[in-house]
N, C-alpha and C positions, 0 to 999 in steps of 0.2 A: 645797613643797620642790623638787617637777619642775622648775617653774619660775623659781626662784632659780638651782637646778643651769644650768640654758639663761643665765640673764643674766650668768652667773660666764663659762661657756665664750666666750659671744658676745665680753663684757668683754677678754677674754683674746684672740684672734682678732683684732679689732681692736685690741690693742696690741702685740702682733706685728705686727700688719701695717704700724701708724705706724713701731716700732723697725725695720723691714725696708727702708722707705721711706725714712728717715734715713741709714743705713748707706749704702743706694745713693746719698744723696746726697753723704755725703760722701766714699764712691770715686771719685763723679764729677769734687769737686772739686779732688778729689789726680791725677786718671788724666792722665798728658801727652796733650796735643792734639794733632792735628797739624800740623806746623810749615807757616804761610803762603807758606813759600820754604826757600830748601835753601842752608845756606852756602856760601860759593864760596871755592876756592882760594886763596892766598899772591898768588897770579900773575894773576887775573882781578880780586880786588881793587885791586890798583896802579893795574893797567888802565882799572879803573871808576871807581875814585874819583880820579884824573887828569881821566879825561872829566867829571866833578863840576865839578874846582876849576876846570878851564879855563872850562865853559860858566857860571861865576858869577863870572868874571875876563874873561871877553868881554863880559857883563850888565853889570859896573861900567864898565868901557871905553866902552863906546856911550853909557852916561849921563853921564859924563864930556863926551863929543861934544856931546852936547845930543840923541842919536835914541833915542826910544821902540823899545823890541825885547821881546821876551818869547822864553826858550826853554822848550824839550820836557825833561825828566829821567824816564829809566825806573825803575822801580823795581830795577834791577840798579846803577844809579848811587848810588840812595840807600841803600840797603842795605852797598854797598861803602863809602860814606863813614861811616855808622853803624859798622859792623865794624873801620875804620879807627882810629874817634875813642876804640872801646871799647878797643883793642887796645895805642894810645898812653898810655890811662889808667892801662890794667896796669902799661904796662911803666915809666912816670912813679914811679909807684909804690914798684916794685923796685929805682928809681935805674937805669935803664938809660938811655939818649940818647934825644929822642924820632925815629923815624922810623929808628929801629936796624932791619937786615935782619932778617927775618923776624917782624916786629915786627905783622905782620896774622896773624898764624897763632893765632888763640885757645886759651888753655890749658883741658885736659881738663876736663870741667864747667860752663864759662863759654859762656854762649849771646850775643848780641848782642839788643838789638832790632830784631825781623823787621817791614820793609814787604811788605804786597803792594796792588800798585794795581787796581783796576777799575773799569773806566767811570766813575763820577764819585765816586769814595768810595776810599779807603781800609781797609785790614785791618791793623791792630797788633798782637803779641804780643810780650808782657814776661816773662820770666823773672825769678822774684823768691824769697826764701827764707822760707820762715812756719812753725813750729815745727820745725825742722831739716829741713823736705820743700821742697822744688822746687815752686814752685805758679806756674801758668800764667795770666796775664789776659792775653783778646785781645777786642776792641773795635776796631767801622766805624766812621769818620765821616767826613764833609766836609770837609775844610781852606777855612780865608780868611784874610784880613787886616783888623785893627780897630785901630786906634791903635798902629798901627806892631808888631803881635803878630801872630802865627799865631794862629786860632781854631779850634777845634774842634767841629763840632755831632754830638751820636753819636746812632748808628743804632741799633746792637744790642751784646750784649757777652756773653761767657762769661768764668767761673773756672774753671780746668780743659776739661772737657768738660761744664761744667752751662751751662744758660743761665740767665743771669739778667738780670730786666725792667732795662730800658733805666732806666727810669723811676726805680730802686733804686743802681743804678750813677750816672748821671748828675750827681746832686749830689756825692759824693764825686770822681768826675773832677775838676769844675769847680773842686772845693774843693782841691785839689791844683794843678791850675793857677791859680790864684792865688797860691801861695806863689811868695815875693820871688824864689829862686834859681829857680826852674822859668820866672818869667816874663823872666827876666833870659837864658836860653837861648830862649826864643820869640821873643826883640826882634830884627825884624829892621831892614836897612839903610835908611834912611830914604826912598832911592828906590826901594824895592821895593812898587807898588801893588797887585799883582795876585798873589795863590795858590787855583790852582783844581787840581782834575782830572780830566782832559778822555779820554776813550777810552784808559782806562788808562795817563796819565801824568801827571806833577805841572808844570803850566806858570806861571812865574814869571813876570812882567811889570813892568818898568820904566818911568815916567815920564820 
């Protein structure tokens, strides 16, 4: 009976201790991350994402010419055009004009999707809603180009603040981009051969 009594307690012990382990994971995957970049004003968006649309309207111009050119884009430019495109969509939405003043200033709640670049990889986080909580996916990877698409090869990836295997995540990415509208926003300009990045920037290159 001594020892029944010990396999009852041990039983028990170790199931606390799975339900304890659970629990932490899943505050983990609720807990906000910390954000890859930090939004930027009304004012440094205009800014940014102006220096965007020129340096990819200089890109088409030179190809136009017939000269090969590639530029630099920081990640404060891409971010500002992201924040831009989200901001238009809001207010598209609410029947407002597009490119109405203060039309980049995001409303209370609404997060953008955050770049941050390094050395040769990329950092993404997504803000997304999943049983009425705010739940965070941020994912590394490579950028390139494959049949006129943006590709993506991923590194690592967390939900929240849990990490989870590359390995787990990566087919559900992939499988996600492949859907029609998600590939239909990757499709770029037909003379666009070259997406890399290089010492923490994203460098475009034309043929």
């Amino acid at each position: 009976m001594a020892g029944e009594g010990s396999t009852i307690s041990t039983w028990k012990i170790i199931r606390w201790g799975i339900f304890a382990c659970l629990l932490f994971m899943v505050l983990l995957l609720f807990r906000r991350p910390k954000p890859v970049t930090e939004l930027m004003s009304s004012d440094v968006v205009k800014a940014k994402s102006e220096s965007f649309d020129n340096k990819l309207q200089n890109l088409e111009v030179l190809h136009q010419r017939g000269e090969a050119a590639s530029f630099h884009f920081s990640a404060e430019e891409i971010n500002a055009a992201l924040q831009r495109s989200l901001a238009e969509q809001l207010a598209a939405s609410k029947g407002a004009p597009k490119g109405e003043a203060g039309s980049t200033e995001l409303p209370p709640g609404v997060r953008a999707t955050q770049v941050a670049l390094e050395d040769d990889h990329a950092t993404i986080q997504i803000a997304a809603q999943l049983m009425g909580r705010e739940i965070y996916l941020t994912v590394s990877a490579k950028v390139g180009v494959a049949d006129g698409h943006v590709t993506f090869d991923f590194l690592d990836g967390k939900i929240g603040n849990l990490t989870i295997p590359i390995g787990l995540l990566r087919k559900q990415l992939e499988k996600k981009l492949e859907e029609p509208d998600v590939q239909d926003k990757l499709k770029l300009p037909e003379y666009i051969t070259g997406l890399q990045i290089e010492k923490g920037q994203l460098v475009i290159s034309e043929k």
